[in-house]
C-alpha positions as CSV (number, residue, x, y, z in Angstrom):
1,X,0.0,0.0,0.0
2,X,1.2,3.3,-0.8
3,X,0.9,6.1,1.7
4,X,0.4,9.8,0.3
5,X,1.1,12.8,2.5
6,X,-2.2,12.6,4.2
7,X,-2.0,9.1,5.9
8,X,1.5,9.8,6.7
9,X,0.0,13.1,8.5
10,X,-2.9,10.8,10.1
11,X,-0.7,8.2,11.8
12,X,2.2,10.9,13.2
13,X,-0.9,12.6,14.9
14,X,-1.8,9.3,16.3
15,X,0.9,8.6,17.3
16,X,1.3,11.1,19.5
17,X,-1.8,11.0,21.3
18,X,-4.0,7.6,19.6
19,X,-7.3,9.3,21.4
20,X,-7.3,12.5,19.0
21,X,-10.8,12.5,17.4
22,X,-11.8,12.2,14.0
23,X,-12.9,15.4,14.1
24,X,-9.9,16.9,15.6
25,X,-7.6,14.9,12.9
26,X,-10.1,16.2,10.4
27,X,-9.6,19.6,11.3
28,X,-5.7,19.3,11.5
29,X,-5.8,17.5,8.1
30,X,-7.8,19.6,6.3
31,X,-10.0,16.6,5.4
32,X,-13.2,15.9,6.2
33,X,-14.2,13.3,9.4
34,X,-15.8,10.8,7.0
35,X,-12.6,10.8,4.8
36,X,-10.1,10.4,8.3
37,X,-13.1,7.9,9.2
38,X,-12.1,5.7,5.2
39,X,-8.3,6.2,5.7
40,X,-8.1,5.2,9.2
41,X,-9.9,1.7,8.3
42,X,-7.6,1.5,5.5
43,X,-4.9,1.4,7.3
44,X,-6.3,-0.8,9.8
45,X,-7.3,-3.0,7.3
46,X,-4.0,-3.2,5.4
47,X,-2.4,-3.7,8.3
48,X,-0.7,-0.2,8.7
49,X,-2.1,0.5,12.0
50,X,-2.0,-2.6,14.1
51,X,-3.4,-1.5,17.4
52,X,-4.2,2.0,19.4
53,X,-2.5,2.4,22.4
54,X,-1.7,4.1,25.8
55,X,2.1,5.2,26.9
56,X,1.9,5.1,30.4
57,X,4.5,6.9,31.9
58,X,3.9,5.8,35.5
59,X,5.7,2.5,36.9
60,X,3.8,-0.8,37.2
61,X,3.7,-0.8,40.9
62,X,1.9,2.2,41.0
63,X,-1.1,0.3,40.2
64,X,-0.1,-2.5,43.1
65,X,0.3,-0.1,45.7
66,X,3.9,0.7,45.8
67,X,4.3,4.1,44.8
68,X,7.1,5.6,44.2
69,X,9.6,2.5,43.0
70,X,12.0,3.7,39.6
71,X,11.6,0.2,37.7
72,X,15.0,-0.6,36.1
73,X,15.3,-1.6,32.5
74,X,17.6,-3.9,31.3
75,X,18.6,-6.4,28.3
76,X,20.5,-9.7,28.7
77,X,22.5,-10.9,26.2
78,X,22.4,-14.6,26.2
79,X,24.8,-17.2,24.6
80,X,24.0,-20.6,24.7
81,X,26.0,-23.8,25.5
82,X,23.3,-25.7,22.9
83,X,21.0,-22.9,20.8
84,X,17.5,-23.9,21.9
85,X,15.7,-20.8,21.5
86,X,12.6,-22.3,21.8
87,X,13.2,-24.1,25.0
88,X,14.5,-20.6,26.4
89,X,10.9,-18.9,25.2
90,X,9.0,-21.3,27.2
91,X,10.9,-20.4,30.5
92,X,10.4,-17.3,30.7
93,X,7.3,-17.0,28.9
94,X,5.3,-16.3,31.8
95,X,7.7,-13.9,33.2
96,X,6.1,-10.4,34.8
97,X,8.8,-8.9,34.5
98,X,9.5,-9.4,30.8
99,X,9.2,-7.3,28.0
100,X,10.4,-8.8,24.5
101,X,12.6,-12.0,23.2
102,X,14.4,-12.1,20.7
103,X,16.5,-14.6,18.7
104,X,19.3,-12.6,18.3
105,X,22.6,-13.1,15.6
106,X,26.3,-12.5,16.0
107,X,27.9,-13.3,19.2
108,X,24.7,-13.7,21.1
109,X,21.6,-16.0,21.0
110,X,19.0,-14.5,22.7
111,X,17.9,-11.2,23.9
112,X,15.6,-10.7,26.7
113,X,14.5,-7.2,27.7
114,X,12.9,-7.1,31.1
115,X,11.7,-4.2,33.6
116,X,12.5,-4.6,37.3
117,X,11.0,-3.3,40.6
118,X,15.1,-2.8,42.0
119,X,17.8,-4.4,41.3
120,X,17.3,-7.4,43.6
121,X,14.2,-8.3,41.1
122,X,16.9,-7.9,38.3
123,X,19.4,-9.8,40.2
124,X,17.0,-12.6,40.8
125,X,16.2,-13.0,37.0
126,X,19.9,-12.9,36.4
127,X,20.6,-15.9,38.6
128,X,17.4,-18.1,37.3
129,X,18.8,-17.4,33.8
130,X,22.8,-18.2,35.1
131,X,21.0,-21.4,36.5
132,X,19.4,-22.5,33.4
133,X,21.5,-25.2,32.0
134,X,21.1,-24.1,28.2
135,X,22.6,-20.9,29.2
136,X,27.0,-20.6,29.1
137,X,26.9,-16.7,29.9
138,X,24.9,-13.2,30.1
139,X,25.9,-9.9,29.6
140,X,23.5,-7.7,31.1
141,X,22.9,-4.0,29.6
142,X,21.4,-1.5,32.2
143,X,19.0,0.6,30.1
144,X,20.1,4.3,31.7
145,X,17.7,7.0,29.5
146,X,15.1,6.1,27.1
147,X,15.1,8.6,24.1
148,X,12.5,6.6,21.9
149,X,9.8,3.8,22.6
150,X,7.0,3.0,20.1
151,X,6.1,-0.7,22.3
């Protein structure tokens, strides 16, 4: 599908703040709602847009009562003794605290990007990981500033 300078305008405005009306994208667009109303299915339809969403800026244990905790980000970097990235998926699959997996190339298997409460929660995934027998070693990158997150 080809995107003219309209949906591009369309999906920047939703992505910065997905509850914008049609009306409002209208008005910004210079289009009328029915035709932000046809694009907007269009691209939902083709696959463009793929879900709305909400960027919540607050930590996780806000909503459990412990307001007021920093949640640490981090990525581990795993290589294995015997690739089995499926067997590593399944174990941590159910994980709270994880974010994304990825099979990863180069000098790495597997990538694991998780979001702690401290760094006694990070510590303790560290050490069930170290513990798994697939796993021969971690390297563990401390996400310090986040300049761009679209998931």
């Amino acid at each position: 599908m080809k995107l003219d300078a309209t949906d591009r305008l369309l999906l920047r405005l939703l992505e910065q703040d997905a509850s914008r009306s049609q009306k409002e994208l209208a008005h910004i667009a210079g289009i009328s709602r029915e035709a932000v109303r046809r694009r907007i299915a269009r691209l939902k339809r083709d696959g463009i847009i793929r879900r709305f969403t909400v960027d919540v800026a607050l930590p996780k244990d806000v909503e459990k009562g412990k307001i007021g905790t920093q949640m640490l980000t981090a990525l581990f970097l795993l290589r294995f003794r015997h690739v089995d990235c499926a067997r590593m998926a399944a174990f941590v699959r159910d994980w709270p605290e994880l974010l994304a997996a990825w099979t990863v190339s180069g000098e790495h298997d597997f990538a694991l990007l998780v979001e702690a409460a401290n760094m006694d929660e990070l510590m303790r995934l560290h050490g069930k990981l170290e513990r798994h027998p697939s796993v021969a070693g971690i390297t563990t990158l401390h996400l310090t500033r986040t300049w761009l997150r679209r998931f």
